[in-house]
GUKESE-620834 format. One record per atom (N, C-alpha, C): atom name; residue number from 1; x, y, z. Coordinates in steps of 0.001 Angstrom, whole numbers, plus 500000, padded with zeros to 6 digits. Example, Ala and Ser with C-alpha at 12.3 -4.5 7.8 and 13.67 -1.06 7.14 Angstrom:
<pts>
N	1	513190	494310	507800
CA	1	512300	495500	507800
C	1	513200	496700	507800
N	2	512850	497750	507080
CA	2	513670	498940	507140
C	2	512900	500030	507870
</pts>
This chain:
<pts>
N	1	540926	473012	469753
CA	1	541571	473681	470888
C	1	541480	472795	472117
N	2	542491	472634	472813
CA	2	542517	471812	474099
C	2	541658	472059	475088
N	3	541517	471408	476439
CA	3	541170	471872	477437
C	3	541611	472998	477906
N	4	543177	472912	478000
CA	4	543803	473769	478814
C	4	544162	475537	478037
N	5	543780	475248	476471
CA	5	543947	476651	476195
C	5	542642	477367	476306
N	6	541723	476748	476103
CA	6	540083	477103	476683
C	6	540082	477835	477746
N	7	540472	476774	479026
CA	7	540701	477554	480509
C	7	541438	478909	480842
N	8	542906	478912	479380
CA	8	543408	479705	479878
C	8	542946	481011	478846
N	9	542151	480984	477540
CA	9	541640	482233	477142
C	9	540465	482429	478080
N	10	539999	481864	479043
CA	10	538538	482546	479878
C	10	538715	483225	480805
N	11	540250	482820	481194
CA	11	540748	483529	482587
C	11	541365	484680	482009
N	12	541991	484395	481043
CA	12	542311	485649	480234
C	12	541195	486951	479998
N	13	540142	486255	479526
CA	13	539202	487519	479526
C	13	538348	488049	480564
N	14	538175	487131	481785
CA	14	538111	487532	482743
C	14	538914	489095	483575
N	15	540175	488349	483355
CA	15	541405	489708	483524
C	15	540990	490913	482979
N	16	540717	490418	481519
CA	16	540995	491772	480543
C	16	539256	492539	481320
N	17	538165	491710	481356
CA	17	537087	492603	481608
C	17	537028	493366	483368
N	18	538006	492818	484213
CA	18	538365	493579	485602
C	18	538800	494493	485164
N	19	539906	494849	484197
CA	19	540961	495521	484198
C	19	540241	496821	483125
N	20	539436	496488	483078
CA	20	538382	497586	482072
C	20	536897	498102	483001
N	21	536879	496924	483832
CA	21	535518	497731	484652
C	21	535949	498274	485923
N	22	537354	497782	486421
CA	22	537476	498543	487638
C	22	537583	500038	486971
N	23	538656	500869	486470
CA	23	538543	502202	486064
C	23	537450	502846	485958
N	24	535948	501870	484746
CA	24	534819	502229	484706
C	24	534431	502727	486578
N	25	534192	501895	487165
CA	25	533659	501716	488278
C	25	534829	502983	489375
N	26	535560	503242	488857
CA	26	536297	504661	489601
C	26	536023	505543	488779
N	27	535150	505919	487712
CA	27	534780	506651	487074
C	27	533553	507462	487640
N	28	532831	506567	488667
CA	28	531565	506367	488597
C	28	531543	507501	489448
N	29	530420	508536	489655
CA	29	529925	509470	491081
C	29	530160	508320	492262
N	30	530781	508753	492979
CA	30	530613	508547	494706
C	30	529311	507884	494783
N	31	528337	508467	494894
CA	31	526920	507781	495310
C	31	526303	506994	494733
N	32	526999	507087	492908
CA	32	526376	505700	492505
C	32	527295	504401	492831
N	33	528397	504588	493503
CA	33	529076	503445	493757
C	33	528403	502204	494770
N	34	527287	502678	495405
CA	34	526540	501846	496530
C	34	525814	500995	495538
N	35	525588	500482	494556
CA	35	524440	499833	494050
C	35	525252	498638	493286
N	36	525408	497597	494598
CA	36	526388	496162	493521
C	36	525352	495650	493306
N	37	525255	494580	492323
CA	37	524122	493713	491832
C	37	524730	492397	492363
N	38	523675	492617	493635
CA	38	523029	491857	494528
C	38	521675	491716	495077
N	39	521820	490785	496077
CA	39	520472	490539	496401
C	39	520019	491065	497900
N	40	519036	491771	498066
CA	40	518443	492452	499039
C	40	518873	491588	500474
N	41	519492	493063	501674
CA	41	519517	492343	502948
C	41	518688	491841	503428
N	42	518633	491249	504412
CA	42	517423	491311	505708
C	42	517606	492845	506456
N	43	518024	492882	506471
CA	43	518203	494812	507219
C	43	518642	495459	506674
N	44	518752	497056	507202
CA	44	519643	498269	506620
C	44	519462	498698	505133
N	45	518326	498257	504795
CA	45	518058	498501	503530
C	45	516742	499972	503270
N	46	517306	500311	502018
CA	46	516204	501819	502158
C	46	514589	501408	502487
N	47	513533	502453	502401
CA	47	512157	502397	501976
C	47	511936	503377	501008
N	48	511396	502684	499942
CA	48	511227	503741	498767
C	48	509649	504127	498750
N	49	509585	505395	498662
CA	49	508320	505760	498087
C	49	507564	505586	496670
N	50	506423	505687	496378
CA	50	506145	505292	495589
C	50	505024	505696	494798
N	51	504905	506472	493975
CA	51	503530	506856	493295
C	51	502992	506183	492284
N	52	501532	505849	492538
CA	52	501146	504735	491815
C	52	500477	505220	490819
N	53	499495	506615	490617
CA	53	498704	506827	489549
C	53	497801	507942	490059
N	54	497085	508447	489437
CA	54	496156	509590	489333
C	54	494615	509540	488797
N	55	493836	510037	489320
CA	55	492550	510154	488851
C	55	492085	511698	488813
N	56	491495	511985	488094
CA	56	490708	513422	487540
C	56	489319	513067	487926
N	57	489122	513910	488875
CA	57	487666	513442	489571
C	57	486600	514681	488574
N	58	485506	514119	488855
CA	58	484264	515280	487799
C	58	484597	516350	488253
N	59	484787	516963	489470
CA	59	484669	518488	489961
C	59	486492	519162	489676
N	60	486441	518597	488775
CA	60	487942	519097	488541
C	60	489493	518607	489288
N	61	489014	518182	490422
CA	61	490419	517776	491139
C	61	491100	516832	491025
N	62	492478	516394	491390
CA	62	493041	515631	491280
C	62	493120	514871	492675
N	63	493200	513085	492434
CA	63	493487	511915	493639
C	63	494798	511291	493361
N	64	495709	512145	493776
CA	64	496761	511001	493619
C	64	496979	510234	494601
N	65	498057	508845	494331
CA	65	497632	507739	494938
C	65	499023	507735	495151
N	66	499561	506941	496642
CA	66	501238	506541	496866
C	66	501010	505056	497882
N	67	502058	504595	497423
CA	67	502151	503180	497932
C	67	503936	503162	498861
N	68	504559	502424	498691
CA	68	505959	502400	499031
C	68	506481	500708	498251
N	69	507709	500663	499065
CA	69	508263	499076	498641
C	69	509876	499097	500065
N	70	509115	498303	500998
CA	70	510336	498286	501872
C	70	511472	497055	501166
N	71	512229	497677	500898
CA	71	513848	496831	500149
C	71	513919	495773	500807
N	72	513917	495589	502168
CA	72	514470	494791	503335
C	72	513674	493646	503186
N	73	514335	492547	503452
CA	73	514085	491282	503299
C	73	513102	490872	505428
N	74	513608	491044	505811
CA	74	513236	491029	507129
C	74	512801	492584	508261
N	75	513142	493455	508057
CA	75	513325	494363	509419
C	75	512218	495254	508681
N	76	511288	495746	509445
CA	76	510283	496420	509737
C	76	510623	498058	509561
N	77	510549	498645	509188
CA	77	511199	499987	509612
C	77	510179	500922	509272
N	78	510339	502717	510453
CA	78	509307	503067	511309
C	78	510496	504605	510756
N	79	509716	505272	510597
CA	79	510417	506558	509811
C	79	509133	507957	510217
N	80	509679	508542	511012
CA	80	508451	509267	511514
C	80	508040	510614	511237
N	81	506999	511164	511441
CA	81	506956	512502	510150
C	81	507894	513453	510741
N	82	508045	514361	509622
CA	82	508915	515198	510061
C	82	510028	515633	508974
N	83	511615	515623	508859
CA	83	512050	516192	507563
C	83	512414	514593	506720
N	84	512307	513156	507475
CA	84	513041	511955	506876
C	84	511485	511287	506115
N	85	510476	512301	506379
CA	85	509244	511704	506105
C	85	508303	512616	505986
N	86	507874	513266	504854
CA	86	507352	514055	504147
C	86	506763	514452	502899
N	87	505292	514839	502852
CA	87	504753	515344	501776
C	87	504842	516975	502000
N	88	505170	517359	500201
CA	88	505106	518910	499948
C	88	504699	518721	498702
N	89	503525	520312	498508
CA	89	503705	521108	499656
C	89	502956	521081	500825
N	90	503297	521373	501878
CA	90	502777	521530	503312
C	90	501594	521064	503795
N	91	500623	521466	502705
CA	91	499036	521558	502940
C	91	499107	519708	503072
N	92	499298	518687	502572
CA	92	499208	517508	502371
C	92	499917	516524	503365
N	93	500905	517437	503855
CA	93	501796	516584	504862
C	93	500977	515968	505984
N	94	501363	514691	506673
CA	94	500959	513873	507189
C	94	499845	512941	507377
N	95	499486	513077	506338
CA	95	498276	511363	506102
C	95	499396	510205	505676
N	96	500744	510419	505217
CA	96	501507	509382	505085
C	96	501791	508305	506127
N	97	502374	506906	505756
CA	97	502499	505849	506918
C	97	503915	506326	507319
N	98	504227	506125	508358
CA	98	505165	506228	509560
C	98	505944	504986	509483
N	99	505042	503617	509354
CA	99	504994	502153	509782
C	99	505191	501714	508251
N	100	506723	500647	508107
CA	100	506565	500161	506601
C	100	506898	498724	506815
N	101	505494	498058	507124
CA	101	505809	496566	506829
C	101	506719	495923	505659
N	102	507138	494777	505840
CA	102	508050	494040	504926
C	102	506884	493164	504309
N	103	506854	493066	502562
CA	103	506340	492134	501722
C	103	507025	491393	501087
N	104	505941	490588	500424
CA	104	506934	489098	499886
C	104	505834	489008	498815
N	105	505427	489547	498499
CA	105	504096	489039	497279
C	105	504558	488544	495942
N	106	503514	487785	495446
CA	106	503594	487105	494119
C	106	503557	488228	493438
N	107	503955	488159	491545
CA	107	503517	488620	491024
C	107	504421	489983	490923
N	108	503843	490723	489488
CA	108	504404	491811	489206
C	108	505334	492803	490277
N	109	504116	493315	491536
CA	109	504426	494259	492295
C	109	505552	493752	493078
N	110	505635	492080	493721
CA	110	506387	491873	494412
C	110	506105	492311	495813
N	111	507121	493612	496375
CA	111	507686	493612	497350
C	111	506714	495074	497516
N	112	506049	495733	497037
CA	112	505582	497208	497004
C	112	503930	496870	497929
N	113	503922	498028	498091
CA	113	502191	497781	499274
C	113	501827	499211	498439
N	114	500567	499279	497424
CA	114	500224	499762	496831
C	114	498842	500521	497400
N	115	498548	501707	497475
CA	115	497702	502592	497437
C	115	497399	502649	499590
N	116	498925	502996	499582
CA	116	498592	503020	500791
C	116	497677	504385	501627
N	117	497886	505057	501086
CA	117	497197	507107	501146
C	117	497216	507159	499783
N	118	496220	508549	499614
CA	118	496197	509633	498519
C	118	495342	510808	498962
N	119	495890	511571	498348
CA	119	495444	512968	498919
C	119	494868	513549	497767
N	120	493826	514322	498341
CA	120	492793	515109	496540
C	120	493919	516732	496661
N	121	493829	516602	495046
CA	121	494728	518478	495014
C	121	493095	518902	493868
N	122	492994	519725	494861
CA	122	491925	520649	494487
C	122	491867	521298	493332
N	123	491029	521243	492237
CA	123	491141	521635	490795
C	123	491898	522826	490242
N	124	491945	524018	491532
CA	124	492444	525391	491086
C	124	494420	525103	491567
N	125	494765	523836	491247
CA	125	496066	523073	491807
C	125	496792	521830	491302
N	126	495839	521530	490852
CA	126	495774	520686	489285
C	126	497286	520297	488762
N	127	497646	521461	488421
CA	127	499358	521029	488020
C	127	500005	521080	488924
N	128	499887	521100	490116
CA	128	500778	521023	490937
C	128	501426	519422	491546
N	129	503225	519421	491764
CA	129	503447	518120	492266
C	129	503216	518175	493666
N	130	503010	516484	493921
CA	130	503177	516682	495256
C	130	503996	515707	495635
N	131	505249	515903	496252
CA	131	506494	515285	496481
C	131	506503	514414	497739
N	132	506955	512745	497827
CA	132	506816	512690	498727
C	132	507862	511957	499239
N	133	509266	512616	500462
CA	133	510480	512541	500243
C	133	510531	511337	501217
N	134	511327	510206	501819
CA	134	511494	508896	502256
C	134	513030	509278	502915
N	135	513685	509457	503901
CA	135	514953	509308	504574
C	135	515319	507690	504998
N	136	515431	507012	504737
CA	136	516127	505577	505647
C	136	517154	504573	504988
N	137	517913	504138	506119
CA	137	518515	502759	505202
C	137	519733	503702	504872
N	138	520188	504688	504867
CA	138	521278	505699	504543
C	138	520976	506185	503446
N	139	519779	506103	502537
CA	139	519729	506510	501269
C	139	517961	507607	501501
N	140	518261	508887	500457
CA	140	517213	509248	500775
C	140	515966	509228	499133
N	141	514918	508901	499537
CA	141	514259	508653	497747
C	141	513430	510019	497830
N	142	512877	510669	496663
CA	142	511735	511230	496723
C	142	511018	511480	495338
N	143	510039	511200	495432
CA	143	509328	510830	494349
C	143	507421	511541	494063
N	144	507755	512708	492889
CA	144	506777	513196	492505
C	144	505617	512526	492352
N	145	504394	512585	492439
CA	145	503372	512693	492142
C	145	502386	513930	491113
N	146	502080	513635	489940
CA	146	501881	515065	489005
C	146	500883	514176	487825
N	147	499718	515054	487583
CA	147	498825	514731	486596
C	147	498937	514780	485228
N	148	500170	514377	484667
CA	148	500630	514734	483415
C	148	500884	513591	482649
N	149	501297	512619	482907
CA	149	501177	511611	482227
C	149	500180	509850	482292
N	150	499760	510057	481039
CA	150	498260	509440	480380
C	150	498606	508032	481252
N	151	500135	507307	481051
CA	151	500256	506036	481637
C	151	500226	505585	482919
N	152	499630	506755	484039
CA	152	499091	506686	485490
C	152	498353	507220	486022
N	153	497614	507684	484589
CA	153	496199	508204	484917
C	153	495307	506466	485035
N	154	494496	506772	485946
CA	154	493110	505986	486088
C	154	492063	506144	486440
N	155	491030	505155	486355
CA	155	489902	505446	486658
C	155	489023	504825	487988
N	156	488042	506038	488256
CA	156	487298	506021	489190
C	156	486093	505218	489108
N	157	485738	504272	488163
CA	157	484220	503647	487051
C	157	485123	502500	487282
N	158	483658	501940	486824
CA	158	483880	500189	486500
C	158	484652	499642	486191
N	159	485119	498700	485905
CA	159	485975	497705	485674
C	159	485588	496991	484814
N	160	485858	496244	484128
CA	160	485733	495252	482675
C	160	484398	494627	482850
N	161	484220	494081	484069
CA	161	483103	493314	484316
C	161	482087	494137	485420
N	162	482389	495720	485702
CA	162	481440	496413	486880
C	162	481794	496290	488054
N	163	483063	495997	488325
CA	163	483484	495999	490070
C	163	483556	497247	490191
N	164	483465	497590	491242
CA	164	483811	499504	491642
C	164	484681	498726	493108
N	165	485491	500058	493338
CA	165	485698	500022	495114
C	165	484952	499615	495831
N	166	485043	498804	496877
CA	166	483753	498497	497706
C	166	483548	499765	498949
N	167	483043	500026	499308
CA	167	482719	501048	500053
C	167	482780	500878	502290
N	168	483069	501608	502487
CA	168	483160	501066	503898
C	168	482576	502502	505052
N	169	481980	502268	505781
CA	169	481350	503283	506820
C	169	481586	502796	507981
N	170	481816	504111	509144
CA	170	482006	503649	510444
C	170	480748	503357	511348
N	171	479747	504189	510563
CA	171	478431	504125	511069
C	171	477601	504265	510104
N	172	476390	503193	510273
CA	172	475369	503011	508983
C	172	474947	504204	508415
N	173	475151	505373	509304
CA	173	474179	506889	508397
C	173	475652	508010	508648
N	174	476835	507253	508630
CA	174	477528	508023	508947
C	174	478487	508278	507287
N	175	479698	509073	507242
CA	175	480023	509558	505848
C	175	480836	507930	505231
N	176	481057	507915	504232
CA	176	481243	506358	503169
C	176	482559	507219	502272
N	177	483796	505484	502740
CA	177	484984	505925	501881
C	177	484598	505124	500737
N	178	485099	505226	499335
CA	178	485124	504561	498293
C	178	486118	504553	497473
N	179	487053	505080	497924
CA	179	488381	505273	497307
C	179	489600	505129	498417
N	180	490823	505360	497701
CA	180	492101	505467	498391
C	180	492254	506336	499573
N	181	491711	507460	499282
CA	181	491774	508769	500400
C	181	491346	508298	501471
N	182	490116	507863	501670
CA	182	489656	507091	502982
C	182	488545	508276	503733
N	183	488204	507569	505024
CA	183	487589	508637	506236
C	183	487911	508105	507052
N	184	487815	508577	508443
CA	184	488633	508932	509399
C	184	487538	508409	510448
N	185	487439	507463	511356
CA	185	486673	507152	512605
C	185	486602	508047	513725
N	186	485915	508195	514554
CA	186	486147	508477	516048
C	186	487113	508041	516496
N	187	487932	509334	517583
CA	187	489249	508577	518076
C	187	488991	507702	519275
N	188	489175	506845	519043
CA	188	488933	505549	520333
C	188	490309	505641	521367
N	189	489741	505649	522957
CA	189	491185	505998	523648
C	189	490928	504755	524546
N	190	492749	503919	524735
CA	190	492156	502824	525891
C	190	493907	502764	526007
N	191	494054	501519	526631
CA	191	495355	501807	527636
C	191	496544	500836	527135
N	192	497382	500921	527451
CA	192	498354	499573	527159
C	192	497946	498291	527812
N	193	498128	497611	527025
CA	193	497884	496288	527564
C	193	495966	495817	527180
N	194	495301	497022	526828
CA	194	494045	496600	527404
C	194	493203	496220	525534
N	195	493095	495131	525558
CA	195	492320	494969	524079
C	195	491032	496219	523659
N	196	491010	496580	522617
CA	196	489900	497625	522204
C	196	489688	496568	521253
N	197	487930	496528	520314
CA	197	487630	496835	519394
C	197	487273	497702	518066
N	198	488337	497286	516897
CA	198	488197	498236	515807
C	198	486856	497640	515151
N	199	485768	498079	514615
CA	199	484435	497860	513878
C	199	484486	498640	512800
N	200	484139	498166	511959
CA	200	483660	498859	510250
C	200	482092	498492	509811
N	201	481472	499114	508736
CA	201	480546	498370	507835
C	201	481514	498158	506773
N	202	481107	497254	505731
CA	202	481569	497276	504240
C	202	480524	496633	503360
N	203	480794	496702	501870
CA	203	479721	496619	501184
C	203	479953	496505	499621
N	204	479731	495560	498835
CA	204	480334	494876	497768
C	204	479553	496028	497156
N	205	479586	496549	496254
CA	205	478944	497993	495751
C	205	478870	497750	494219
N	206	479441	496666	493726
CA	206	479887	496551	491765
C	206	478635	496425	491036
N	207	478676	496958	489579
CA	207	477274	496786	489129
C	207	477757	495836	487926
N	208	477321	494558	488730
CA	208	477406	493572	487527
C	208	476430	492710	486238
N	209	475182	493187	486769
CA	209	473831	492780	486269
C	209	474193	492495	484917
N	210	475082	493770	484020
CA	210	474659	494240	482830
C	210	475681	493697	481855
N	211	476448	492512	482367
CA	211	478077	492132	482141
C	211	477364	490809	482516
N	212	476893	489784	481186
CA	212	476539	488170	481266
C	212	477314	487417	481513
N	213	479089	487939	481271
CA	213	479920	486668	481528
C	213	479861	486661	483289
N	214	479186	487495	483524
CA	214	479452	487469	485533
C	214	478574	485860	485440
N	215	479718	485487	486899
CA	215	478696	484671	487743
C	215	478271	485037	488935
N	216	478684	485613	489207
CA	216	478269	486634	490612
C	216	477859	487636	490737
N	217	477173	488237	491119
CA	217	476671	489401	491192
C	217	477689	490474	492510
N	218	477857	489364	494131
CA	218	478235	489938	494890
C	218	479549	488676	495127
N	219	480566	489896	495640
CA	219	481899	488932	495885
C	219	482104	489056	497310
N	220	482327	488195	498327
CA	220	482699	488411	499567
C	220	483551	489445	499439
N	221	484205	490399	500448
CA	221	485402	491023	500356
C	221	486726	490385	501191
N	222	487695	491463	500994
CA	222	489025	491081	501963
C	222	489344	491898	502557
N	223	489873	492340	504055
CA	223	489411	493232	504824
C	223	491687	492445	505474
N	224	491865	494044	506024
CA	224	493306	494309	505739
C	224	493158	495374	507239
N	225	493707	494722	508038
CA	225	493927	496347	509296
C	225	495665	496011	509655
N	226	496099	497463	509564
CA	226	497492	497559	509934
C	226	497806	498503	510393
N	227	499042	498765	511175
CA	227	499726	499695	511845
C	227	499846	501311	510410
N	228	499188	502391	510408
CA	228	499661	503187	509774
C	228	500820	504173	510172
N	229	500438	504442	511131
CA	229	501242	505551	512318
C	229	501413	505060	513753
N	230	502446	505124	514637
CA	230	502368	504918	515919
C	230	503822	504204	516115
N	231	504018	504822	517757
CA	231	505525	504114	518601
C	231	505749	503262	518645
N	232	504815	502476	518153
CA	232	505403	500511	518148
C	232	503625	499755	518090
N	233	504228	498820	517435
CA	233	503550	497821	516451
C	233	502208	496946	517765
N	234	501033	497285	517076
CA	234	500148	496711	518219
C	234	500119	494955	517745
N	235	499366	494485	518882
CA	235	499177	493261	518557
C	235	497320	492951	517754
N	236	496934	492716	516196
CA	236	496042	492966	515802
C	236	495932	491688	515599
N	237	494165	490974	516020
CA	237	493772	489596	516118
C	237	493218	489462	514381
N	238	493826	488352	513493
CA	238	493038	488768	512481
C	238	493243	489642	511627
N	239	494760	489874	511233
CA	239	494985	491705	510766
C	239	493936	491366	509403
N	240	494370	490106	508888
CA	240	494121	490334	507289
C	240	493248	489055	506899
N	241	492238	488987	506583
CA	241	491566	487826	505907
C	241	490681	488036	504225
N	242	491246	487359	503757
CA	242	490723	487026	501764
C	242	489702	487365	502046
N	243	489088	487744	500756
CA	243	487752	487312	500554
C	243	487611	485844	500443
N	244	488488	485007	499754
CA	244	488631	483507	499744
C	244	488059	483328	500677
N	245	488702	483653	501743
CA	245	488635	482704	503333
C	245	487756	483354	503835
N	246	486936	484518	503767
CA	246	485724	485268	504528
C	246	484680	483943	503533
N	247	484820	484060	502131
CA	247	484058	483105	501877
C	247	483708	481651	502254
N	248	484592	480919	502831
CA	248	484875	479577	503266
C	248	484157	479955	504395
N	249	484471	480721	505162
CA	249	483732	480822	506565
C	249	482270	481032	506176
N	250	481586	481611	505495
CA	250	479931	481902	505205
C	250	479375	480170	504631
N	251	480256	479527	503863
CA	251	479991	478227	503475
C	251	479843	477547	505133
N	252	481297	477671	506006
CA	252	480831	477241	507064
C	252	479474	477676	508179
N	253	479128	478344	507856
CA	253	478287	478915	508880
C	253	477104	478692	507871
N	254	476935	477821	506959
CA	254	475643	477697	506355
C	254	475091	478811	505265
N	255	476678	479243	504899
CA	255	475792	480549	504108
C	255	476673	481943	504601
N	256	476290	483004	503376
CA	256	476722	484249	504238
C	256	476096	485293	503503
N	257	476584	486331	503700
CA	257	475682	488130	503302
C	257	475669	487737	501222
N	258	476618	487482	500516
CA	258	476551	487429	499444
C	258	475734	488220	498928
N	259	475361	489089	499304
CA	259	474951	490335	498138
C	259	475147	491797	498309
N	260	474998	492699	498290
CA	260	475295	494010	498873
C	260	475074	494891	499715
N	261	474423	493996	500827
CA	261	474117	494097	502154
C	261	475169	494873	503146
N	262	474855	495701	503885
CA	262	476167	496425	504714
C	262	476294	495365	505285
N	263	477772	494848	505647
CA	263	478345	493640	506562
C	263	479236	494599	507714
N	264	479050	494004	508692
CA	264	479719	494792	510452
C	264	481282	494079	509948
N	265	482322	494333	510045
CA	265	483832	493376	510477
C	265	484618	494005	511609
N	266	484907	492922	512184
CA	266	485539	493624	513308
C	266	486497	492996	513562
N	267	487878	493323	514294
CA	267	489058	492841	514783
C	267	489286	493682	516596
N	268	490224	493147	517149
CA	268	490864	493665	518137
C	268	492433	493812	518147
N	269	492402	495051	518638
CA	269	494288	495882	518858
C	269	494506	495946	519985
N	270	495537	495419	520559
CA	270	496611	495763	521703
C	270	497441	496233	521685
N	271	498107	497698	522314
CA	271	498669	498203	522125
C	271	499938	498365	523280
N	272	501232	498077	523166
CA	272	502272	497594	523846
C	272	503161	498972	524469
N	273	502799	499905	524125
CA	273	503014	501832	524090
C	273	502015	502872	524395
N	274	502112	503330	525054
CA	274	501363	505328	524944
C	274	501727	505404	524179
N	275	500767	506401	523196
CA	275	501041	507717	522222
C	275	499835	507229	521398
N	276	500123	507947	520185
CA	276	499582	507982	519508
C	276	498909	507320	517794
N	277	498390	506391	517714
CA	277	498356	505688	516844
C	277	497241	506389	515666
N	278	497533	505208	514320
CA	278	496700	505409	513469
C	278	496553	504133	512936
N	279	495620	503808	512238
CA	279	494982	502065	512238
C	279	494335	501957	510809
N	280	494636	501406	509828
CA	280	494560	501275	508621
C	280	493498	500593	508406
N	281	492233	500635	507238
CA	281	491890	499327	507289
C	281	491614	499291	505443
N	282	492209	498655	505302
CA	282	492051	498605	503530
C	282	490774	496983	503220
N	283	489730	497379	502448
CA	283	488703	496795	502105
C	283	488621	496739	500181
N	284	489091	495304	499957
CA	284	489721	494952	499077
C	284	488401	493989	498218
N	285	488651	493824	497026
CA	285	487089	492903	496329
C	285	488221	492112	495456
N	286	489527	491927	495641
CA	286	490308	490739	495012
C	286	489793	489514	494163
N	287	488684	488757	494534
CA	287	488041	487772	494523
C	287	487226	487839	492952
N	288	486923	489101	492737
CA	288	486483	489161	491587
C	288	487316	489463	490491
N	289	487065	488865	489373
CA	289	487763	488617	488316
C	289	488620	489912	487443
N	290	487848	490894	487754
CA	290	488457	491794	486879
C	290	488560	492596	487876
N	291	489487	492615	489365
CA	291	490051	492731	490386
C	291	491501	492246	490717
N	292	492319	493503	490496
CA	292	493585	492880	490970
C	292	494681	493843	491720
N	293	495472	493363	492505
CA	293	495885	494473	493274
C	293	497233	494871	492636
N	294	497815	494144	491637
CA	294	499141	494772	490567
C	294	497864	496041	489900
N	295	496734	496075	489174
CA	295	496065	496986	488598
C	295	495780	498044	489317
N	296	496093	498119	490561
CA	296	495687	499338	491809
C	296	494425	499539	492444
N	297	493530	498307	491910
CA	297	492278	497806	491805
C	297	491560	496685	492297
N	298	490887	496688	493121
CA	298	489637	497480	493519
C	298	489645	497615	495325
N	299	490238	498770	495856
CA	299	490192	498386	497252
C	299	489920	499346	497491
N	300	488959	500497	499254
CA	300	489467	501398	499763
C	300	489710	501327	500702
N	301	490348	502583	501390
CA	301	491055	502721	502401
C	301	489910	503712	503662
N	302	490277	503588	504666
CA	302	489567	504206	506232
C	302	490612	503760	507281
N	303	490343	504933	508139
CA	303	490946	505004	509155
C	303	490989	505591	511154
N	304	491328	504418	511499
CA	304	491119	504097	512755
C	304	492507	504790	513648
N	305	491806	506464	514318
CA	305	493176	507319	515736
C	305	492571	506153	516806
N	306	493982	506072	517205
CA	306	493615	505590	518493
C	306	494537	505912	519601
N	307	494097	506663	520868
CA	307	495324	507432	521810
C	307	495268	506044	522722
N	308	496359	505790	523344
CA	308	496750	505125	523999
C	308	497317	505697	525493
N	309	497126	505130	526703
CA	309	497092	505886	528165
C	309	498525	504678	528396
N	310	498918	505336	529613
CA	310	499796	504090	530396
C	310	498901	503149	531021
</pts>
């Protein structure tokens, strides 16, 4: 066969497959017509919600866990509670983020920020969903949360090699998060413009003694503060540092806590608005081997109100 009859059966079937998918494609519902296969804007793109998994705690209750995945290649977007941003039923509404940074991550998850809240449903509630609906981008998502299936159930115990959550307190004798749900600081009030300090303890907590392939016993951590809630985006010194790089710094300084010692971390927020904020701080043990954040594993969450004056 020639060149030219080649060229002209490809264009030929080209034709014939328009002339068969346009009809398909006027076939289609109205609303599924928005979804060409392409590649994500920098703007105007939805935020999807996201449920990551479930735990069955001893006293009967349920922890479910929600993350999101902002679509958008660039633009930040800020969705505030109310009917475009909502958990039901009722009792659960508003521990959700307001604030949906843009990701770029390696790996499985990609573009998703995983175990951002979870809320406990109390054992006598057990089967109940808890819905959590997303308005933006012109599209609206909403996406159950429900203790029924085995492939997002997880666990609250060890890890392959004994990592647990690392644990974090606002005050040495004060109450300790160890999970997703988190606790809640004193509300700290200061002004626009005027730097505050956010302070934590944290504390490598894994029981690795009993697991020979360890080489470590204690892993530095990675310590994560971000905008959860609030009118506009503070300026945070330091939002996010590895355990990698907390480690490099203890090498520099001759050494560091390396064992399960409460460690102080602290950052500073400026805040560019009045109102009302909320201040994330996710405390992550990445560093260790049978630690990974596609597994939903091993980080928790606490959280920093902070009112803001003119």
């Amino acid at each position: 066969m020639s060149k030219l009859k080649r060229l002209i059966g490809s264009a030929f079937t080209v034709l014939l497959v328009g002339l068969v998918a346009a009809p398909l494609y006027a076939q289609l519902p109205e609303h599924l017509r928005d979804y060409p296969l392409a590649g994500r804007s920098g703007s105007g793109e939805a935020v999807a919600p996201m449920f990551n998994g479930w735990i069955r705690n001893e006293d009967g209750s349920i922890t479910m866990i929600f993350g999101f995945a902002n679509q958008n290649l660039e633009e930040l977007v800020d969705v505030p509670l109310g009917p475009n941003n909502k958990l039901e039923p009722a009792q659960f509404d508003g521990v959700q983020p307001t604030h949906f940074p843009v990701y770029q991550r390696r790996g499985f998850v990609g573009l998703q920020e995983r175990g951002t809240f979870a809320v406990n449903v109390p054992a006598d509630m057990a089967d109940t969903e808890v819905v959590w609906t997303l308005n933006s981008g012109g599209k609206q998502y909403s996406v159950p949360g429900r203790a029924t299936s085995s492939a997002y159930e997880m666990s609250a115990g060890e890890r392959a090699l004994g990592t647990l959550k690392p644990a974090i307190r606002f005050d040495l004798n004060g109450p300790e998060s160890t999970d997703p749900v988190g606790i809640t600081a004193a509300r700290i009030t200061t002004s626009v413009g005027e730097p505050v300090t956010l302070s934590a303890y944290v504390q490598d907590r894994g029981n690795r003694a009993a697991y020979p392939e360890n080489e470590m016993m204690y892993y530095p951590l990675g310590t994560y503060w971000v905008l959860h809630q609030g009118p506009a985006i503070p300026e945070i010194e330091e939002a996010e540092i590895t355990g990698r790089e907390r480690a490099e710094q203890y090498e520099g300084e001759g050494g560091g806590s390396g064992g399960n010692s409460w460690e102080e971390v602290t950052t500073t927020a400026t805040f560019p608005e009045p109102g009302e904020y909320l201040i994330r701080l996710r405390v992550d043990n990445f560093t260790a081997p049978d630690s990974q954040f596609d597994n939903v594993c091993c980080w928790s969450n606490a959280y920093v109100p902070v009112t803001v004056t003119e």
